[in-house]
C-alpha positions as CSV (number, residue, x, y, z in Angstrom):
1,X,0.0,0.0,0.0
2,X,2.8,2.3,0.8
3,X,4.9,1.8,-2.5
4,X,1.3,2.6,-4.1
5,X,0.8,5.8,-2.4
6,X,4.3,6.6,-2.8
7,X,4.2,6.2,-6.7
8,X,0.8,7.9,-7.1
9,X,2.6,11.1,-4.8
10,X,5.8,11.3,-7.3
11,X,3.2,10.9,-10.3
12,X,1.4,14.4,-8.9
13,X,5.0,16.1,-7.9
14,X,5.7,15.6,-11.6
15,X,2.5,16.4,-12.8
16,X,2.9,19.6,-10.8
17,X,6.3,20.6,-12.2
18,X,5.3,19.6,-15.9
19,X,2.8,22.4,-15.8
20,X,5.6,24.8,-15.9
21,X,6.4,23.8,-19.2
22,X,2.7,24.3,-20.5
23,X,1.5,21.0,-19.9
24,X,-1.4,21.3,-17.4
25,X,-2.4,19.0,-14.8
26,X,-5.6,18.2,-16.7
27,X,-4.0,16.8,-19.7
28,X,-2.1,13.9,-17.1
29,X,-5.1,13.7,-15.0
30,X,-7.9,14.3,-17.8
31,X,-9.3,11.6,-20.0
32,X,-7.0,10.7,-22.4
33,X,-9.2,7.5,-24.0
34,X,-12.0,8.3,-26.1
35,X,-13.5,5.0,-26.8
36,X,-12.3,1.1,-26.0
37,X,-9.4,-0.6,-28.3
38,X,-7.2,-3.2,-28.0
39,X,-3.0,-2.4,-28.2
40,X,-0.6,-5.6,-28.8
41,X,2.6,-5.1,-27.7
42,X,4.6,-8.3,-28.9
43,X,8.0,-9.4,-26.9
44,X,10.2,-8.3,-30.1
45,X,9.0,-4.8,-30.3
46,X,10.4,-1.7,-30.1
47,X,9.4,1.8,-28.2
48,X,8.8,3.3,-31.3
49,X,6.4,0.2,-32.5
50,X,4.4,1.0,-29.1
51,X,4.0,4.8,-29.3
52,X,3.2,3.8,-33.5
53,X,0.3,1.7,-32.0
54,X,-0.6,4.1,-29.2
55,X,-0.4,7.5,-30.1
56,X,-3.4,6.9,-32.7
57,X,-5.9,6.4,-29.8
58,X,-4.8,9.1,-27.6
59,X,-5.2,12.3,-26.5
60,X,-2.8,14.8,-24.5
61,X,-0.2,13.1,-26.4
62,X,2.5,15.5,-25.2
63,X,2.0,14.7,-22.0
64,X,2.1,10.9,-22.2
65,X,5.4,11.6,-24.1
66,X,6.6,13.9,-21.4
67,X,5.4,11.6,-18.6
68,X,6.8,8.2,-20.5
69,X,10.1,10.1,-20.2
70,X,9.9,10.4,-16.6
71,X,9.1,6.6,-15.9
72,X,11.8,5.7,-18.8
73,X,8.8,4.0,-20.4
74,X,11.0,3.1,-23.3
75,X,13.4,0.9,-21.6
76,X,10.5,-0.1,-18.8
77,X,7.8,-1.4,-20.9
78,X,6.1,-4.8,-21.2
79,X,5.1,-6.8,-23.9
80,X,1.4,-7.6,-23.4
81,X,-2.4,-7.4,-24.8
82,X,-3.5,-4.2,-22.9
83,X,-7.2,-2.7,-22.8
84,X,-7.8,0.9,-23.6
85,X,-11.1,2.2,-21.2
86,X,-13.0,5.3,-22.2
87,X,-12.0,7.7,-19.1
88,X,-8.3,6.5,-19.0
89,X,-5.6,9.1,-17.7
90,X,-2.3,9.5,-19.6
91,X,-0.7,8.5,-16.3
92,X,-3.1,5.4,-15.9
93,X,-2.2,4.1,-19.6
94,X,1.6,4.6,-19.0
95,X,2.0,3.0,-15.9
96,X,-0.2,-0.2,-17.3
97,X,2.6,-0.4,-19.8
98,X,5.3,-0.1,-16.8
99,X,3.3,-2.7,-15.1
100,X,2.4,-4.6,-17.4
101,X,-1.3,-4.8,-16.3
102,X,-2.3,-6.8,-19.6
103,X,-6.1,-8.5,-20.3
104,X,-6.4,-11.9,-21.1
105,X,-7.4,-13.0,-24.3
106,X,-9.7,-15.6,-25.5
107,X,-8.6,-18.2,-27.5
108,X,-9.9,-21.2,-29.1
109,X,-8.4,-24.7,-29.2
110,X,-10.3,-26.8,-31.6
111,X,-11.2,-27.9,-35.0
112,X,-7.7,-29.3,-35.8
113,X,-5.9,-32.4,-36.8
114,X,-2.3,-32.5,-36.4
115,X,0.1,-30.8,-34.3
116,X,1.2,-29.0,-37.2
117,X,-2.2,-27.4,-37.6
118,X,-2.5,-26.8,-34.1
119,X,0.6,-24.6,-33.6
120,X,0.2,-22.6,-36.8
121,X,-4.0,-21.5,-34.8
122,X,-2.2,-20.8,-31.6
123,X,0.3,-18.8,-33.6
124,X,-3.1,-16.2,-34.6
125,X,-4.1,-15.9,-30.8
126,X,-0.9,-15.6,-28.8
127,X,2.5,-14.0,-28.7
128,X,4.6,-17.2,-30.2
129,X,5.1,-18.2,-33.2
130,X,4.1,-21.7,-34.9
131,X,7.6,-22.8,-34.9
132,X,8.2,-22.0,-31.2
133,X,5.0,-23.8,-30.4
134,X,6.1,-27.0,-32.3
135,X,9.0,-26.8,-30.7
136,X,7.1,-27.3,-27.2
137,X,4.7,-29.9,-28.8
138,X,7.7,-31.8,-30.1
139,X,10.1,-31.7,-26.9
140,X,10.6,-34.9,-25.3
141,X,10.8,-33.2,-21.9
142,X,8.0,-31.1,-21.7
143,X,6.2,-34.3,-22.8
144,X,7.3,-36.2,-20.2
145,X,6.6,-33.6,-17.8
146,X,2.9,-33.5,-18.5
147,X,2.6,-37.5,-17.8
148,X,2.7,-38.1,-22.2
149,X,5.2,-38.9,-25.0
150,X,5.3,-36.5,-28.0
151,X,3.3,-38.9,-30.0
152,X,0.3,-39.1,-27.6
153,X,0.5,-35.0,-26.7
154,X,-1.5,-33.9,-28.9
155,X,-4.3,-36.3,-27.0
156,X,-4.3,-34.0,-24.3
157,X,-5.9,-30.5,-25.3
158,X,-9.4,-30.8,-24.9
159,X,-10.9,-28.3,-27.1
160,X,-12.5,-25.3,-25.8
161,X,-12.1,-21.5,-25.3
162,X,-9.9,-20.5,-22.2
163,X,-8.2,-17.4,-21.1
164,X,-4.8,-17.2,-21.2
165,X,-2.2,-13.7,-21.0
166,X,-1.4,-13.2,-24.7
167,X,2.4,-13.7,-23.7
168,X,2.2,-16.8,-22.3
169,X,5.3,-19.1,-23.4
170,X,4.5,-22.4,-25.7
171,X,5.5,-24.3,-22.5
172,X,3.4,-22.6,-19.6
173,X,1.0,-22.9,-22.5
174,X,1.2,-26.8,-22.4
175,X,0.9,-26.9,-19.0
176,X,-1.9,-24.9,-18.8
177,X,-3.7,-27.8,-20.9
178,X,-2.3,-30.3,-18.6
179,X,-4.2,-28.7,-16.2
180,X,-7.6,-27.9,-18.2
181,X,-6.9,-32.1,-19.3
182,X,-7.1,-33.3,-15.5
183,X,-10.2,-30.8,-14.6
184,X,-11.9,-32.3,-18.1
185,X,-11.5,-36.4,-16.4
186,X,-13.6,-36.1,-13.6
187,X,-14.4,-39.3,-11.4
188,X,-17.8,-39.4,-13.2
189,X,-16.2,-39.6,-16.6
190,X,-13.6,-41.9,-15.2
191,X,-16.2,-44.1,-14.0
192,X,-18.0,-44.2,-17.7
193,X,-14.6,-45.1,-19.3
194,X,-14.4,-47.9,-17.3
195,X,-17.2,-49.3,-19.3
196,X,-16.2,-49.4,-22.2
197,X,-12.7,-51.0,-21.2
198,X,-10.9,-48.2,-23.0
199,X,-7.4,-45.9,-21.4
200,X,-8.1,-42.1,-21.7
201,X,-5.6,-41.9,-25.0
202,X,-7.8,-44.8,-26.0
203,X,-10.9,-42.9,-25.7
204,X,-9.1,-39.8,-27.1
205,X,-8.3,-41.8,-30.0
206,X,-11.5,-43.2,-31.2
207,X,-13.6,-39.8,-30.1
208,X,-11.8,-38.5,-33.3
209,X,-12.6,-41.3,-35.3
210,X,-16.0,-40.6,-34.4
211,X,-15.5,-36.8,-34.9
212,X,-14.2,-37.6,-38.6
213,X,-17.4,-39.7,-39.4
214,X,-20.2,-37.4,-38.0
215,X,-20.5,-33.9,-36.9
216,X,-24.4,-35.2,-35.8
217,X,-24.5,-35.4,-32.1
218,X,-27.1,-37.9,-31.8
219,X,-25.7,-40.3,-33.9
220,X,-22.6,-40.6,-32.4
221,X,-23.2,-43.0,-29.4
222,X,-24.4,-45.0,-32.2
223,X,-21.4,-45.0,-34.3
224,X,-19.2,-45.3,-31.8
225,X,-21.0,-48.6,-30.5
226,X,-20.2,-50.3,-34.2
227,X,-16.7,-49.6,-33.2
228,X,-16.8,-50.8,-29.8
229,X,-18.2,-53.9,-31.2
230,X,-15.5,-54.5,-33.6
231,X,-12.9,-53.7,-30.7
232,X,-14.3,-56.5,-29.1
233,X,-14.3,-58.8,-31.5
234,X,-11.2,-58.0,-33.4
235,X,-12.4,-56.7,-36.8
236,X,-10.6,-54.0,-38.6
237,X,-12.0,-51.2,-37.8
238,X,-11.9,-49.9,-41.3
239,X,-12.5,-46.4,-40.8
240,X,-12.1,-44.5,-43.7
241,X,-11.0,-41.5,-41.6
242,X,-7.8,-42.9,-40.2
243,X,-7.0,-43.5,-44.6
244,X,-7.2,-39.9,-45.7
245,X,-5.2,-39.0,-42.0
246,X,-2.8,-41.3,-43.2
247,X,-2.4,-40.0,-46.9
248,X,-2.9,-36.3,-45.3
249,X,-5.1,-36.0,-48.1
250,X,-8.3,-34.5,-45.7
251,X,-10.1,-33.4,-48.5
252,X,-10.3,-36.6,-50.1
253,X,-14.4,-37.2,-51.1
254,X,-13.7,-40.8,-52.2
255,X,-11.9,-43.5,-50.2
256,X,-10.7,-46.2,-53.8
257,X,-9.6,-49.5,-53.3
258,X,-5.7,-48.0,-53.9
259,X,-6.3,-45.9,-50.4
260,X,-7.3,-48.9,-48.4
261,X,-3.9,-50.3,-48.5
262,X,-1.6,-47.6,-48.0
263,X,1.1,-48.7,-45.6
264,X,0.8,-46.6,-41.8
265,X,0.1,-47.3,-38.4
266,X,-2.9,-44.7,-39.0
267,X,-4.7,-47.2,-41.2
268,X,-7.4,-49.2,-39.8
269,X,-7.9,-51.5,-42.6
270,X,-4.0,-53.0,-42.9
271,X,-3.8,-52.6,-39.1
272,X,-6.2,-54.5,-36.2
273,X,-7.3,-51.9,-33.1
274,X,-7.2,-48.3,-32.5
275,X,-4.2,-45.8,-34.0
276,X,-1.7,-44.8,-32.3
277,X,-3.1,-41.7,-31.3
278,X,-5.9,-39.0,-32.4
279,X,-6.5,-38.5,-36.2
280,X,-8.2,-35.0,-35.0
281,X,-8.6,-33.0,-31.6
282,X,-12.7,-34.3,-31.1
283,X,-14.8,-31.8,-30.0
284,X,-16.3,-32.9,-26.4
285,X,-19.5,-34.6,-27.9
286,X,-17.3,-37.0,-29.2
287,X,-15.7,-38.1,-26.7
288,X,-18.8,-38.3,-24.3
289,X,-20.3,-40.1,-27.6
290,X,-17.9,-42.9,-26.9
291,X,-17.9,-42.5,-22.8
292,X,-21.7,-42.9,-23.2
293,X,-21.5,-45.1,-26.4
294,X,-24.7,-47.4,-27.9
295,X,-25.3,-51.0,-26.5
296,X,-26.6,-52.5,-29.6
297,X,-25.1,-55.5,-32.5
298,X,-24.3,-53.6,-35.3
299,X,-20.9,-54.1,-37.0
300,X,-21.7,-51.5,-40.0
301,X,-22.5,-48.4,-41.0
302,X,-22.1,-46.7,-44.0
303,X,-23.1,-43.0,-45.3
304,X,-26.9,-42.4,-46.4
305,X,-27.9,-41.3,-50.4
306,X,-29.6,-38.6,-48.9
307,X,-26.6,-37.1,-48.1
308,X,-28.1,-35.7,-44.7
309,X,-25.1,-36.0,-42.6
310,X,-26.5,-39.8,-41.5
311,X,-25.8,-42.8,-41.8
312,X,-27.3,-46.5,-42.4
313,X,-26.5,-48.9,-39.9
314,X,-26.2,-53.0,-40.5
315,X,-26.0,-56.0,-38.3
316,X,-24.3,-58.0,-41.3
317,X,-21.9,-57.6,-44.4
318,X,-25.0,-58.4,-46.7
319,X,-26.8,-55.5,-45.4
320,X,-24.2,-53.6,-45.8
321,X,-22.9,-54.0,-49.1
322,X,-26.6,-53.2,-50.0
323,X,-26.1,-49.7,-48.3
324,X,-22.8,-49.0,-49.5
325,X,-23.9,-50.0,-53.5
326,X,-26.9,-47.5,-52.9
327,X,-24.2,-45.1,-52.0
328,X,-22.0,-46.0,-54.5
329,X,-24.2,-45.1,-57.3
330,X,-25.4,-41.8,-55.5
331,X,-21.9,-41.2,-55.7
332,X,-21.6,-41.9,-59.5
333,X,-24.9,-40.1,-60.0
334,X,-23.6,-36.6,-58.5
335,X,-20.3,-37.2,-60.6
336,X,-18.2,-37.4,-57.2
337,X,-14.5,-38.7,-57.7
């Protein structure tokens, strides 16, 4: 409190003594922010990159100049994502620089299906850039650290928004989602797991299988049943999915008999079980679609003519050749290659 009161009582001395050079005590006290914006200040920038940014938005510019001098802003400032409030002072906005008295940011971890892809988004929303961030995701260490190898990582962001400070390091940032990945297993969800006789990764694993089928909701405890069931049995899973993740072709429209046998741990139909780890970051629906997955005796499924996002179900390969020749020819019919 003291070292608060003593900064705020030098702040006013100067303020005081600047008036004698024409800058009155209302231009350091006054409102110097119109209207709310957002100011960036990255780790690699300069003082004249900030006052660039800032000096746009302000007012009683000479004064924040004259006052910056006087905290020796430009060799005192911190990198940061700062708010500027209607009402600010030009003391108030230079000693949030000092301080660095940033604002979290909001960002979004999701919709992604390598590590590669995952560090070029985070690159957009904080102060890193993709190839630091790979380096995080890649390092043997940190991976170890978190309880994973750098193979299974990328099993452990959970996608959602969260707030983080713009600066945060790749690192702090993977810890961050060890955390969020611990709050996310609760007992409850735990408990469910146990059901289906899968490990988290496991779960993790064929949640983005499931993801990669269907973005329908209520038809993902269904799909992911067929799989269970095949699990248990030991059939190929023969999800086309885990082909195009193994060619990296994810635009593919058409899995041909030539994809089927491409040679990679990723494909489910040269290789019995589960991948070796996600094909895609599932969204959380997926993943309780497969905590919460469908008792039933299907072993098939294949994509309807409607095109509706759906999907046919069978109990035997009979059934389901019918439904994949009725999609088949849809697929002729539209010209799809």
């Amino acid at each position: 409190m003291r070292k608060k009161t003593l900064f705020w009582l030098a702040a006013a001395l100067f303020v005081l003594g600047a008036a004698a050079f024409g800058v009155g005590w209302s231009q350091f006290r006054g409102n110097a922010v119109t209207e709310e914006c957002e100011l960036f200040v990255g780790s690699c920038a300069t003082y004249g990159e900030l006052t660039d940014s800032l000096m746009p938005r302000l007012r009683h510019r000479a004064a924040f100049r004259r006052y910056a001098r006087r905290l020796d802003l430009e060799n005192a400032f911190r990198p940061g994502h700062y708010v500027l409030r209607p009402g600010m002072s030009v003391v108030e906005v230079a000693r949030m620089l000092k301080l660095g008295l940033q604002t979290p940011v909001r960002i979004a971890v999701n919709n992604v299906r390598t590590p590669e892809q995952l560090a070029r988004k985070l690159a957009r929303q904080i102060d890193a850039d993709s190839a630091a961030i790979m380096r995080a995701l890649a390092s043997k260490e940190l991976a170890a650290e978190v309880g994973f190898d750098t193979l299974t990582l990328f099993s452990m962001f959970i996608p959602d928004t969260y707030e983080v400070w713009w600066t945060v390091s790749p690192e702090e940032f993977v810890r961050r989602m060890k955390r969020e990945y611990d709050r996310f297993w609760t007992p409850e969800r735990d408990a469910l797991r146990a059901r289906s006789g899968l490990s988290r990764l496991e779960v993790m694993t064929l949640a983005s299988i499931v993801y990669e089928e269907t973005r329908k909701t209520d038809e993902m405890p269904r799909i992911a049943g067929v799989y269970i069931n095949r699990l248990r049995r030991g059939i190929p899973l023969q999800a086309d999915p885990t082909v195009k993740y193994a060619i990296r072709d994810f635009g593919l429209r058409r899995i041909l008999y030539r994809h089927l046998k491409y040679p990679s741990p990723y494909n489910t139909y040269v290789n019995k079980g589960l991948p070796p780890s996600p094909i895609c970051m599932p969204g959380k629906n997926a993943i309780d679609a497969v905590l919460n997955f469908e008792e039933h005796d299907y072993l098939f499924f294949c994509a309807r003519p409607a095109f509706d996002g759906y999907h046919n179900f069978a109990r035997t390969l009979r059934e389901h050749n019918a439904n994949a020749r009725a999609y088949s020819a849809e697929l002729n019919r539209r010209k799809i290659r």
